[in-house]
N, C-alpha and C positions, 0 to 999 in steps of 0.2 A: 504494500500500500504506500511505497516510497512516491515522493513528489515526480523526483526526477529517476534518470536509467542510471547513475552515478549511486545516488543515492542507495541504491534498490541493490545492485551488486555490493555494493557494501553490506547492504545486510545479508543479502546471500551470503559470502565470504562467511561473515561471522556465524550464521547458521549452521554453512559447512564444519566450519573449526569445533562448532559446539558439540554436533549431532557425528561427529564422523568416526569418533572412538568408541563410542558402542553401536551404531546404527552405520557401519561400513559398506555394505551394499547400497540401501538406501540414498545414503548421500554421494555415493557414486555416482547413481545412477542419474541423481537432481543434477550433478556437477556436469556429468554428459548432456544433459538435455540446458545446458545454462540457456543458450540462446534463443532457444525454442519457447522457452519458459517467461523470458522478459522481450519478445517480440512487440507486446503491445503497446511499448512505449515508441514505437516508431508508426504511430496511429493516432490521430486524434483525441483529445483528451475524454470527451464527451464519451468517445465509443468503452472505454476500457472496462467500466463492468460490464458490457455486452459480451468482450472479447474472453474476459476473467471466468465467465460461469465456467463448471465443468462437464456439465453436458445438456446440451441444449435441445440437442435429439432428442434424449429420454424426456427431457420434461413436456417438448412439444406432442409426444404422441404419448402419456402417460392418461388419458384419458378416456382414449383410442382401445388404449391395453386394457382398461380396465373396465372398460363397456363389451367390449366384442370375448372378453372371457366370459362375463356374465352371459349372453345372449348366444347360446351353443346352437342356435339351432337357424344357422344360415345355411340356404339347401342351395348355394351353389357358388363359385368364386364369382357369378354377376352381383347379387345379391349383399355378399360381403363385400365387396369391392363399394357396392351403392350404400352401404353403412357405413362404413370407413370414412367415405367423400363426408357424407352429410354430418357424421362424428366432428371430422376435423375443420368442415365448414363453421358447425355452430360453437366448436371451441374457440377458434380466430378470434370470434368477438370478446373473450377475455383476455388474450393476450395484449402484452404491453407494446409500442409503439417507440422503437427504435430511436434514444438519443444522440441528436448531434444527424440527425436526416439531412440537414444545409452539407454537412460534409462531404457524401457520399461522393458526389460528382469529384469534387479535389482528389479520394481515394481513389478512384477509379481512372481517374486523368494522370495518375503517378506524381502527384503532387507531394514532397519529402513533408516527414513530418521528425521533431525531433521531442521531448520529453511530451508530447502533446500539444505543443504549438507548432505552426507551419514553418517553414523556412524558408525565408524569402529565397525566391531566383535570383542568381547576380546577373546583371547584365552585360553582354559581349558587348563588347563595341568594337571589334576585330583589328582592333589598333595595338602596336608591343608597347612598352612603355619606355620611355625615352632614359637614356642613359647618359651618365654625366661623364664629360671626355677630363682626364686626366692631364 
């Protein structure tokens, strides 16, 4: 929950150092995946508990699973397929709506982002820079 990606490895560091004399595997395994693990801070700020959850599958079809168990008696994959749809249609309307939607386009246009703020573009102006003669 560090502000910034500095920050954040830092505590990572110190987690590793804590946890890694009796939890050896474990923190191996965290120390392999470092970068995978703090990707989200090369993302907008808005988005990172979007990006944070740990599965967002399960919870989006958690309701799916728990209706179509109950209800055994679908006589055919048309059938279950047409409870599924309408399942996951009338769930949508509970689910939450995506913070930081102005962003999306910047994400998708490959616009850098660095602890959650944008980075400005520098601008070329295809000129070298001038050099002092000796």
């Amino acid at each position: 929950m560090a502000e910034t990606k500095i920050a954040a490895e830092a505590a990572f560091d110190g987690f590793i150092e804590s946890y890694e004399w009796k939890y050896a595997k474990a923190a191996q395994c965290l120390a392999k995946d470092r970068d995978a693990l703090l990707v989200f801070y090369d993302f907008p700020a808005e988005h990172w508990k979007h990006l944070r959850t740990t599965n967002p599958i399960e919870s989006t079809f958690a309701t799916v699973r728990h209706r179509t168990i109950r209800s055994k008696g679908c006589l055919s994959n048309k059938t279950a397929l047409a409870m599924v749809f309408k399942l996951v249609e009338a769930a949508q309307r509970a689910w939450r709506r995506l913070d930081g939607g102005n962003q999306l386009p910047k994400v998708i246009l490959g616009v850098k982002f660095a602890d959650g703020l944008e980075v400005p573009n520098k601008p070329t102006t295809g000129r070298q820079p001038a050099t002092a003669a000796a």
